[in-house]
N, C-alpha and C positions, 0 to 999 in steps of 0.2 A: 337395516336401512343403509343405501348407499353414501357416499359425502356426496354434500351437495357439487362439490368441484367435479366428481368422476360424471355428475351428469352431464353437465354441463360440458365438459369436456365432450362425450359422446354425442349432444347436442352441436356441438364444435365440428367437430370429424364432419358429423351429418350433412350439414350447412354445406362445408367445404365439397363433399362429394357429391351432393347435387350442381354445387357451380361450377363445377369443374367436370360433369359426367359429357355434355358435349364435345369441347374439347379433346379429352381422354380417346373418345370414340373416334373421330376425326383422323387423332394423330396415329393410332392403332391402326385401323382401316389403311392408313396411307405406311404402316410398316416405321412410322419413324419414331423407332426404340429412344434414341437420344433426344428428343422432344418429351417424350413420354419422363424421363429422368430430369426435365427441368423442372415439372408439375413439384407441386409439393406433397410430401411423404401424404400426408393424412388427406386428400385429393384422392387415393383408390378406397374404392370398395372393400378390398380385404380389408384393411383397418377399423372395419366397423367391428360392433361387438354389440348381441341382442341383448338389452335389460330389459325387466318387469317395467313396465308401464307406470306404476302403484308405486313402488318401493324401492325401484334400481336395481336389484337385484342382478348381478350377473349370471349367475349360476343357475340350473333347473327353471331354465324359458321356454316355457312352453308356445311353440310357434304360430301354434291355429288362436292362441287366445290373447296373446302378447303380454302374459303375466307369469310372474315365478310361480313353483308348483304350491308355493306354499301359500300364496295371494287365490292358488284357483282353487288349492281343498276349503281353505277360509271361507270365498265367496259361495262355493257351491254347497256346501253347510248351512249356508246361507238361506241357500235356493235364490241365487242373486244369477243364477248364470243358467240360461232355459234348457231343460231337455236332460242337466243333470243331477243323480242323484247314485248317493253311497251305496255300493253294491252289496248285496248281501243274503248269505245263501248256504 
């Protein structure tokens, strides 16, 4: 389980990278690098980082489901997640 701060934190990034995705585009589009360098650091997109939805998890994020692998063997153990099940053969 993540600290509650690193979420929040990525919740943080998040906020900022949407308020600031116009702009960014804007100054880019018009070529101005030194505009783009007043924006603040956590304002781009690379500065994100994908966590588990459930748990924080940075690590093994599974893209198509937005949870760690370890939140998706759980749930679909489960039978909480449609269409899958433990392969076996």
């Amino acid at each position: 389980m993540a600290k509650e701060s690193m979420k929040a934190r990525e919740r943080k990034r998040q906020k900022m990278v949407e308020k600031y995705a116009a702009k960014r585009a804007a100054l880019k589009a018009a070529g101005d690098y030194e505009g783009l360098q007043k924006l603040p650091k956590n304002s781009s997109p690379v500065r994100l980082h994908n966590r588990c939805q459930l748990s924080g998890r940075p690590k093994g994020y599974m893209r198509q489901f937005g949870i760690s692998r370890i939140e998706f063997r759980e749930m679909a153990l489960k039978g909480l997640i449609p269409g899958i099940k433990k392969a076996s053969w």
